[in-house]
Structures are given as C-alpha cells and as structure tokens.
Backbone as CSV, one residue per row, in Angstrom:
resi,resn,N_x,N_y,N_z,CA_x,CA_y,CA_z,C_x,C_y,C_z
1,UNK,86.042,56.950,-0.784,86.778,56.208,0.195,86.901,57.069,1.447
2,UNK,86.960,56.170,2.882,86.665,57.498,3.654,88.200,57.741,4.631
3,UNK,89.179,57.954,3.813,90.502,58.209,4.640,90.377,59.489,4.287
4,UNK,90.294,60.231,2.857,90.348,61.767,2.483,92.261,62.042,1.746
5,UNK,92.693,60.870,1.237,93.476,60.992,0.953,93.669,61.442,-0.396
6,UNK,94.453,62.338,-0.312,94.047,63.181,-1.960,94.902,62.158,-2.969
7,UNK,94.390,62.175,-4.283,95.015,61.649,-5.395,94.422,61.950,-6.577
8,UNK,95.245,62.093,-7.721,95.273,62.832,-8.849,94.226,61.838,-9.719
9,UNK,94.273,62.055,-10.956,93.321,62.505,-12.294,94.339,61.361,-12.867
10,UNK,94.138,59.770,-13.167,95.378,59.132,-14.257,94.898,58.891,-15.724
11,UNK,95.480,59.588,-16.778,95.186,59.568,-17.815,95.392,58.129,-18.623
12,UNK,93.929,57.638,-19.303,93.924,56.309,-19.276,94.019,56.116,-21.361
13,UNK,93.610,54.878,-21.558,94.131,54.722,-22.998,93.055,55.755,-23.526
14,UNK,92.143,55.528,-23.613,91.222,56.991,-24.429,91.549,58.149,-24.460
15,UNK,93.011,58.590,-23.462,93.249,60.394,-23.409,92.429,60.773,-22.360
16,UNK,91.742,60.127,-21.742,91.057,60.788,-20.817,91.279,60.843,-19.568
17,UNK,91.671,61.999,-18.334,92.019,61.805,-17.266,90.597,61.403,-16.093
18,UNK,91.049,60.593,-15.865,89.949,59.420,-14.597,90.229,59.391,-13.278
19,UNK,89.387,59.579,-12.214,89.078,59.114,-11.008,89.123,58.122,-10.461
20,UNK,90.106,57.512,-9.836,89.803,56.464,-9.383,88.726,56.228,-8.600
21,UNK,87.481,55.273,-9.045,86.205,55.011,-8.245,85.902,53.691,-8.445
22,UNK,85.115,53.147,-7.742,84.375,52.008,-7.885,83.907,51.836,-9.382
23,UNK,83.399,52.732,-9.569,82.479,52.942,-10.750,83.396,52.789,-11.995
24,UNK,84.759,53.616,-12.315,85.843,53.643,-12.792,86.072,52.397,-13.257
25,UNK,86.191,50.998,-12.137,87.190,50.062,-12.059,86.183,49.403,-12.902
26,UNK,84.990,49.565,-12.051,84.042,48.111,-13.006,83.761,48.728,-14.985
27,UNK,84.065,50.018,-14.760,84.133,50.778,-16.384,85.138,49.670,-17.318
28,UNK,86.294,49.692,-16.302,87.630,48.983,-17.184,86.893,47.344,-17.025
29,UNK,86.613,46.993,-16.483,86.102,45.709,-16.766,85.077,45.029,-17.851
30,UNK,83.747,46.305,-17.451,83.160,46.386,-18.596,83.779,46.172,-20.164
31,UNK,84.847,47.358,-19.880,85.561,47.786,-21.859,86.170,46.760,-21.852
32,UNK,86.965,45.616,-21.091,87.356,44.487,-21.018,86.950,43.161,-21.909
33,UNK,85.871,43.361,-21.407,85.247,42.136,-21.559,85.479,41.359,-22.886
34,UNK,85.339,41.928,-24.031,85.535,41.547,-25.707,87.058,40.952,-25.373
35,UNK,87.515,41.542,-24.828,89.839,40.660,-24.883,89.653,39.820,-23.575
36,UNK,88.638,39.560,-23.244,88.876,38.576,-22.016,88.455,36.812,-22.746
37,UNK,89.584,36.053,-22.778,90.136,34.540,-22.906,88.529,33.984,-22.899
38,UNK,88.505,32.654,-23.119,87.484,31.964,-22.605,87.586,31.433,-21.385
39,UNK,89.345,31.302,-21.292,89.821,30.684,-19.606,89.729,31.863,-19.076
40,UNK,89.203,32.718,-19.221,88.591,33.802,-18.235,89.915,34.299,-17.568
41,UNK,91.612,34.092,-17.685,92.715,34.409,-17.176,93.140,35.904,-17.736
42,UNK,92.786,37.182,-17.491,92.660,38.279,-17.739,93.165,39.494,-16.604
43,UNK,93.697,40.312,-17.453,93.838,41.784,-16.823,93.022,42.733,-17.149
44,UNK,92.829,44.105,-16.335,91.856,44.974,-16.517,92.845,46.040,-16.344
45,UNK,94.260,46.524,-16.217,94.967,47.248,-16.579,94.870,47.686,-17.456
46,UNK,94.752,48.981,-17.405,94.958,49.949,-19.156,94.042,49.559,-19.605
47,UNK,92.822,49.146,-19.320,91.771,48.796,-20.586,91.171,50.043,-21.597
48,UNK,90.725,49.544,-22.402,89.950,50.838,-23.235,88.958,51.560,-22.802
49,UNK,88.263,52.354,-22.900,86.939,53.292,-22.887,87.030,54.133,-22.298
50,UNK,86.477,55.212,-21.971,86.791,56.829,-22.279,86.987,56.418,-20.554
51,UNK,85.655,55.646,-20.113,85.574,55.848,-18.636,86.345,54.507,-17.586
52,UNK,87.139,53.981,-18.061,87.979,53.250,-17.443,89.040,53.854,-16.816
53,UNK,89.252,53.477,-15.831,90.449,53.777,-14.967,91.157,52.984,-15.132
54,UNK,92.554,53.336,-15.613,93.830,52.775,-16.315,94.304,51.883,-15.022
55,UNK,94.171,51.789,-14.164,95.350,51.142,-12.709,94.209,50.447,-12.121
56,UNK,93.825,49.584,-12.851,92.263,48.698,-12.114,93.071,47.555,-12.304
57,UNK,92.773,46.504,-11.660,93.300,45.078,-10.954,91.679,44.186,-10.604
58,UNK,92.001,43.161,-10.586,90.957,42.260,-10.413,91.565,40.887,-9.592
59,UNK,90.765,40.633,-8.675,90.797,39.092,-8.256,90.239,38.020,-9.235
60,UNK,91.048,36.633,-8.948,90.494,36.032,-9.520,90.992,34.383,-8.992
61,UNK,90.225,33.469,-9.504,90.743,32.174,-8.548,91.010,31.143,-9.746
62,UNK,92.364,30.201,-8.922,92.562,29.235,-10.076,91.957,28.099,-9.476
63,UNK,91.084,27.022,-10.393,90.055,26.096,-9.771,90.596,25.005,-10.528
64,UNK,90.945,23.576,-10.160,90.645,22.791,-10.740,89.202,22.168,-11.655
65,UNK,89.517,21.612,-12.643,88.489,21.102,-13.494,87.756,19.800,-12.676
66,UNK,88.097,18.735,-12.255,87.458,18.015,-11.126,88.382,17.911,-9.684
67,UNK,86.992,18.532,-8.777,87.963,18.613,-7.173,87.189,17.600,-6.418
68,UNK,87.273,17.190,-5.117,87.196,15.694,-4.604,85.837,15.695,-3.560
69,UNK,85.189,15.251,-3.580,83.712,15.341,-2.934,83.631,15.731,-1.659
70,UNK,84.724,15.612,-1.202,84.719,16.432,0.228,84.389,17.383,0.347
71,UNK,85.293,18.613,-0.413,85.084,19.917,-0.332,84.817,20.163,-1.379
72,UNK,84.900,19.550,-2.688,84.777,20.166,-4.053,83.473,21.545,-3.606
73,UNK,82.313,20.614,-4.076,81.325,21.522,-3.877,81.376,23.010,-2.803
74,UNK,81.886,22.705,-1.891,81.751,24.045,-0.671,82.723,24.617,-1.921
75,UNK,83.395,24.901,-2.794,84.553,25.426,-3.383,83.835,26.030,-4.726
76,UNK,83.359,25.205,-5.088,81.921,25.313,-6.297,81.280,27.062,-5.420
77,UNK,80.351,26.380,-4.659,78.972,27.159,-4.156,79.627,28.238,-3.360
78,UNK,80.723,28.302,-2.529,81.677,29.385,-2.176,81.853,30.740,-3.376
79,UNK,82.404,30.168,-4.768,82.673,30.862,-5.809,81.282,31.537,-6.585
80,UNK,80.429,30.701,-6.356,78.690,31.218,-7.143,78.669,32.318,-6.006
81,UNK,78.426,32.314,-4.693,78.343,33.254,-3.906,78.775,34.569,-4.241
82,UNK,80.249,34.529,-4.363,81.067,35.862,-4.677,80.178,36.539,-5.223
83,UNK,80.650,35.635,-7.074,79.971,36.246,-8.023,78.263,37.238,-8.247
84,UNK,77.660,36.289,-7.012,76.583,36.294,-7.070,75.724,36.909,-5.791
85,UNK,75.085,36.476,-4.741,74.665,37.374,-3.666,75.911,37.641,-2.938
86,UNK,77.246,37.630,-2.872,78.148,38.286,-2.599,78.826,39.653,-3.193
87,UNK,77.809,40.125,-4.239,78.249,41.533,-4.761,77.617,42.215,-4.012
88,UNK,76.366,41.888,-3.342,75.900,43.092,-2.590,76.999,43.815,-1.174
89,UNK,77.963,43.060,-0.813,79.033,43.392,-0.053,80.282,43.890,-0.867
90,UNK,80.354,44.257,-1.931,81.787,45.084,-2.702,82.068,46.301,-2.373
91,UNK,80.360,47.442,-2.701,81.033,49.224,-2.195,81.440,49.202,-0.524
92,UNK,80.608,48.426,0.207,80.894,48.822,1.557,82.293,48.209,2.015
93,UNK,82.769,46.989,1.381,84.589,46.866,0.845,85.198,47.408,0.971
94,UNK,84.897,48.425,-0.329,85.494,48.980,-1.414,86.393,48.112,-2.214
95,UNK,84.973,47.260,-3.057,85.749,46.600,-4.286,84.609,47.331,-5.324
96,UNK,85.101,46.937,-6.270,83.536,47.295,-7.728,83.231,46.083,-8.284
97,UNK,81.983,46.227,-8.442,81.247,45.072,-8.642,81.948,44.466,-10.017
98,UNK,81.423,43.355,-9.963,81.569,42.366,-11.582,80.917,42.922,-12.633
99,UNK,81.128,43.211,-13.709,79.232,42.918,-14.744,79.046,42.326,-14.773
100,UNK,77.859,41.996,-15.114,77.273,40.868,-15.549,77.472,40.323,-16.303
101,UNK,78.013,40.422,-17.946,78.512,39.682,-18.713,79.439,38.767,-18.436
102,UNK,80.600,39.376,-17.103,81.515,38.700,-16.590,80.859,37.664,-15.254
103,UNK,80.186,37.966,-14.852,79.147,37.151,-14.136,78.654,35.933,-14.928
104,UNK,78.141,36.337,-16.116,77.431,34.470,-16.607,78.686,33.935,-17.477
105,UNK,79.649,34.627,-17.863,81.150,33.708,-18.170,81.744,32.984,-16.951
106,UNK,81.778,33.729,-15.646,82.324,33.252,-14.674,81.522,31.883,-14.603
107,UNK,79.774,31.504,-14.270,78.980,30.721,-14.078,79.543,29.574,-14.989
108,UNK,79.765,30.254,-16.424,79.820,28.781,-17.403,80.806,27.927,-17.053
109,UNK,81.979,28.560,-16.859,83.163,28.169,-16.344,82.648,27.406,-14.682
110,UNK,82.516,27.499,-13.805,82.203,27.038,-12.435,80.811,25.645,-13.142
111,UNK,80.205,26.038,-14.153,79.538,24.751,-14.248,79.911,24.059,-15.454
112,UNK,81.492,24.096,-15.792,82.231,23.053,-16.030,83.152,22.182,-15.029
113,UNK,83.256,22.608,-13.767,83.798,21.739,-12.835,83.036,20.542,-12.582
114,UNK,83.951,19.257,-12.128,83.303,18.381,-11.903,83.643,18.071,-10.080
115,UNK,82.707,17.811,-9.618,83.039,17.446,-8.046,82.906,15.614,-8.241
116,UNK,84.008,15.354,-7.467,83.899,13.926,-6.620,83.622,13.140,-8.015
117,UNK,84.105,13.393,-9.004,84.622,12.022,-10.144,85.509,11.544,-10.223
C-alpha cells in the first residue's frame, strides 16, 4: 500500500502471525470457501489457514430473485462484470481478488435471477 504506514503481524486462527496483503485477504477467502452458505451470505473474518489474514472483510450485494426489465439486466451484467473482467482493477484499488471457486458460485447464483417476469 503506498501511504508507508506501519502495522503489525495479527495472529490469525492457525497461530500464525500475518501481513495484512492482498494476497492475505483472498488466502481467508480461499480457506472460506467450504463454510460459505449456498446463499453465498458469508464472512471472511477469522477464517482458517495458516495464510489467512484474520481482519479480512468482503463486499457483497443483496439482489432480488426477479428485478423489472428496465434495469434488471444492467444489474445482472453490472454484477458478472465485477466478478469477472472487473478483477483486473482490484490490486491497483487495493481490493484482493475473488477465487475462482467463489467466482462460478457467485455466476450460479446471478443466473438464477429472473429479469422482467
């Protein structure tokens, strides 16, 4: 990150003291993934694995199941974006990317919406 602001080592559920990094956050997401819902409504706090960073947070959006033909879709294809050629904009952010596992759960979910029924 480029402020240079110093910060410590937080010891996460494995015993292990971690860096907060990009790399870190998407770690806890990764070790995530197995306790994450099918409604995909999840935290990445405290997750498991040696290389997770304990104080990771995630965005996430609440969508209706059918939205109205106006905008439904821009709301649809908005959200594929993120997930999708919108990761190439996260480090220069400074967010951490999705995995991919959480990537084609996100998809299944977005192609259960219905637009304009």
């Amino acid at each position: 990150m480029g402020n240079d602001i110093k910060f410590g080592l937080v010891k996460n559920k494995a015993g292990e003291f971690i860096k907060a990094s990009l790399e870190s956050v998407t770690a806890a997401a990764n070790a995530s993934l197995k306790d994450i819902p099918d409604d995909l409504r999840y935290s990445i706090t405290d997750a498991p694995g040696k290389d997770s960073y304990p104080v990771s947070g995630t965005s996430w959006a609440v969508v209706y199941e059918k939205l109205p033909a106006d905008k439904g879709q821009m709301v649809v294809d908005f959200l594929r974006w993120v997930i999708h050629d919108g990761q190439q904009y996260t480090e220069a952010l400074h967010y951490a990317k999705l995995p991919e596992a959480l990537v084609q759960r996100a998809d299944k979910k977005l192609d259960q919406i219905k637009v304009g029924q």
